[in-house]
C-alpha positions as CSV (number, residue, x, y, z in Angstrom):
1,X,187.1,0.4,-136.6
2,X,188.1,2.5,-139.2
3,X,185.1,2.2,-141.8
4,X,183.7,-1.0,-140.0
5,X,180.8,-2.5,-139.2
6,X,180.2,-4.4,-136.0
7,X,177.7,-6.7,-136.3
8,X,177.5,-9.2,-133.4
9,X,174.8,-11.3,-131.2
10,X,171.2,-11.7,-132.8
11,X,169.0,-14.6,-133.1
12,X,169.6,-17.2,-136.4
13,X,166.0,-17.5,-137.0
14,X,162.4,-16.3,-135.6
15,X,160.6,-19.8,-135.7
16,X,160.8,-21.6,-132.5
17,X,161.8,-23.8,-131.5
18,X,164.9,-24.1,-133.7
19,X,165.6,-20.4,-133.1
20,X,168.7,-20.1,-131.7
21,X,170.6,-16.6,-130.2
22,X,174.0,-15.8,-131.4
23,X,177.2,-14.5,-129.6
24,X,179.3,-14.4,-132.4
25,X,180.6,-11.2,-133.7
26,X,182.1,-10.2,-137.1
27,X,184.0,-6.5,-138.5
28,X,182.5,-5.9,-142.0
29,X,183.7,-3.7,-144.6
30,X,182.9,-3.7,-148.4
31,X,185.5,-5.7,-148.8
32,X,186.2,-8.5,-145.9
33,X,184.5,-9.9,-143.3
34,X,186.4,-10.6,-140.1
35,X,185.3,-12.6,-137.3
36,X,185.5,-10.1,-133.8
37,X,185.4,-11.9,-130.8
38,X,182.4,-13.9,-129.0
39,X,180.1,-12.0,-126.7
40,X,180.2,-13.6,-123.4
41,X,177.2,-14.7,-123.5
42,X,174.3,-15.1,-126.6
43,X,172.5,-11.9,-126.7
44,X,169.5,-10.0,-129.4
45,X,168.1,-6.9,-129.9
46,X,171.2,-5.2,-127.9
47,X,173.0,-2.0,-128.4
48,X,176.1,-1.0,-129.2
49,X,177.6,2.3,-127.9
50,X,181.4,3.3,-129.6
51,X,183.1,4.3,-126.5
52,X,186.2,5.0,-128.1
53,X,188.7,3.9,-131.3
54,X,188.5,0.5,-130.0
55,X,186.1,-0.2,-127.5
56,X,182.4,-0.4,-127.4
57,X,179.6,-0.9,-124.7
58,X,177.1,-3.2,-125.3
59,X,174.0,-2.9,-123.3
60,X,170.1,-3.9,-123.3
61,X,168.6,-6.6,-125.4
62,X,167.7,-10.1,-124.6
63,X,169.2,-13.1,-123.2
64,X,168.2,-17.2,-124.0
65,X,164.9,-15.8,-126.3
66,X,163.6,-14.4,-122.5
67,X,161.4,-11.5,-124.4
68,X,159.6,-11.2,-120.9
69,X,163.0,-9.6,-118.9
70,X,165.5,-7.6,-120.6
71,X,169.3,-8.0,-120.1
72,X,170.4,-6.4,-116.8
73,X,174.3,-6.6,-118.0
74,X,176.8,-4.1,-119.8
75,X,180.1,-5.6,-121.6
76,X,182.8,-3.8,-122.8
77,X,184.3,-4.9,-126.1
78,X,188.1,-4.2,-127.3
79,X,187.6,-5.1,-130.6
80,X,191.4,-4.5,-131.2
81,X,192.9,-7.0,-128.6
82,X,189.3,-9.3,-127.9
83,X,189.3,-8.1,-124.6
84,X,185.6,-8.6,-123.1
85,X,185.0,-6.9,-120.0
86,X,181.8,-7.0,-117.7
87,X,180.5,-3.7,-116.9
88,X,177.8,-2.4,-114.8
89,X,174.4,-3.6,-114.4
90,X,171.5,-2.2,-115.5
91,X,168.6,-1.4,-113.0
């Protein structure tokens, strides 16, 4: 990522009901912004684990604004080639 910053997912606003959750995903540096790949699916408040170079595990958070049940899946993210890859579920 080289000096990167991942910032991906999140939540456009906090006021319902025009809040909306985001799987977008961009590389920032203090120079560009790059726009990574979509999540596959919109996700807030996640985690995101550096696995390697070029992949990343993104676990936890929320899925559709459900703040009652947290997200029970892992993805792993090549954010070289796109790649998006389900992983395991969390208990």
């Amino acid at each position: 990522m080289n000096g990167k910053l991942l910032i991906s997912g999140g939540v456009t606003t906090r006021v319902k009901p025009k809040s909306k959750q985001l799987k977008s995903s961009e590389l920032v540096s203090s120079k560009t912004i790059i726009n990574g790949p979509d999540l596959p699916e919109q996700v807030s408040g996640h985690c995101i684990i550096k696995v390697n170079e070029s992949v990343l595990l993104i676990t936890g958070g929320y899925h559709r604004n459900d703040r009652t049940n947290g997200y029970q899946k892992t993805t792993f993210l090549d954010v070289k080639t796109g790649q998006v890859v389900a992983g395991p579920r969390l208990k």
